[in-house]
N, C-alpha and C positions, 0 to 999 in steps of 0.2 A: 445877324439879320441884316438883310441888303437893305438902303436906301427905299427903293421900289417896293418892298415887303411892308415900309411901316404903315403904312396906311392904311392896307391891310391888316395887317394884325392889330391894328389896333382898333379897327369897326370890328374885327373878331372876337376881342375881348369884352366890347363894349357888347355886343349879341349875346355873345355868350354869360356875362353879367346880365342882361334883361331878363334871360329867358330860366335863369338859375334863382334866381335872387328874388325876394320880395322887399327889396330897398326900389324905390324909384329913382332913377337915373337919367340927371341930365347932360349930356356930351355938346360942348362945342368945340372948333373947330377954326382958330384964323391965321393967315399968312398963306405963304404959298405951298400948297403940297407937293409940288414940285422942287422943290431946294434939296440939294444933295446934303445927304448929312452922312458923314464915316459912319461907316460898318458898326464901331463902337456906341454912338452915340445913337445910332436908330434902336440897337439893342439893347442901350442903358434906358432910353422911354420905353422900350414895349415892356421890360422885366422889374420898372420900377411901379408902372402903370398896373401889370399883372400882379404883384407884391399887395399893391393899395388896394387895389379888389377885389381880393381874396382875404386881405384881414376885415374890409369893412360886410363880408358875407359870413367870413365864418365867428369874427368877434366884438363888432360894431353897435348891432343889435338897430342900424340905422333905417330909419323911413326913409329918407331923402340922402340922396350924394350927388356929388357933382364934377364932370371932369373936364376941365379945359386945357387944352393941347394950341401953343400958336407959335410960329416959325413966323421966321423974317430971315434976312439974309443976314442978320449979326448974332441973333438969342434964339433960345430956344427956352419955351416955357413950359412946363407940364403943372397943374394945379390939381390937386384931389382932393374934392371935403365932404366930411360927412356930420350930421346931426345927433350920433349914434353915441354911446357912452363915455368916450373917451379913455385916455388912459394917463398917468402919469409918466413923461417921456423918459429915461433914465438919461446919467449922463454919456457922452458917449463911450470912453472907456470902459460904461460898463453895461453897456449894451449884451455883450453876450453872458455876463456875468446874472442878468436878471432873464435868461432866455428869450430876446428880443432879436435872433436870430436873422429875423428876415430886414430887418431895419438895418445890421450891422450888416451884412450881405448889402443890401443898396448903398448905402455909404459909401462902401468901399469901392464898388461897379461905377458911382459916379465920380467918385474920384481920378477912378483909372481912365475915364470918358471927358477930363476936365471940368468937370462941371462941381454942383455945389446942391447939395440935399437939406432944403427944411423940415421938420418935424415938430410941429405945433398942436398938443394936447393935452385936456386935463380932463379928470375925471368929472361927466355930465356933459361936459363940455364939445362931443365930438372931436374928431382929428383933421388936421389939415396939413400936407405934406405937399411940398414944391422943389418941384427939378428947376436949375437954372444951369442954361450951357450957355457960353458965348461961343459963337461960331467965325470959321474963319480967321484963326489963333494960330501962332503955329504949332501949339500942344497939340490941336485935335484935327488939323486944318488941310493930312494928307494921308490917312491912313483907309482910307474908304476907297 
């Protein structure tokens, strides 16, 4: 996904979550949406972001969610929380070992984008999952 696209796809998913879902959905939005971000890492937000809003619709069971996306010219931050049942995180090695499938997939996506993937849940307790990139690295800082 190009730079230019993420913005796009990402009020895409956010519409398309409203118009699907009977969780209520709050999106913000801060920094500048101008800031070039590589190839990698526009794709590692749209498909980690897609990931988080597709478990909290098809296994969440969530009233309320919530997604905050903010750029600056050093981080990049993506936040997703939801009130919905939670789960117990496994650790990560064994991630695919308890079919957590789509979690071990982002992991990995963020890793290969430099960045760094939280995953905070318990059971009752809703889930809350955070992308952190630093930008302007030389890991991730010319491949876009």
């Amino acid at each position: 996904m190009e730079n230019k696209n993420l913005k796009d796809g990402v009020g895409s998913l956010i519409d398309a979550f409203r118009k699907q879902s009977q969780t209520h959905l709050d999106f913000s939005f801060a920094g500048d949406a101008e800031t070039l971000l590589p190839d990698d890492i526009a794709a590692c937000v749209y498909w980690v972001l897609k990931e988080a809003l597709t478990n909290i619709q098809k296994h969440a069971l969530a009233q309320y969610a919530e997604v905050r996306l903010q750029i600056t010219h050093s981080q990049l931050e993506l936040d997703v929380k939801d009130n919905g049942q939670g789960f117990q995180v496994p650790p990560l090695n064994q991630l695919t070992q308890e079919n957590h499938f789509g979690l071990a997939g982002l992991r990995e996506r963020t890793e290969l984008a430099g960045g760094e993937l939280f995953v905070s849940s318990a059971h009752g307790r809703g889930c809350h999952i955070a992308l952190k990139i630093l930008l302007n690295t030389s890991k991730n800082g010319s491949n876009g």
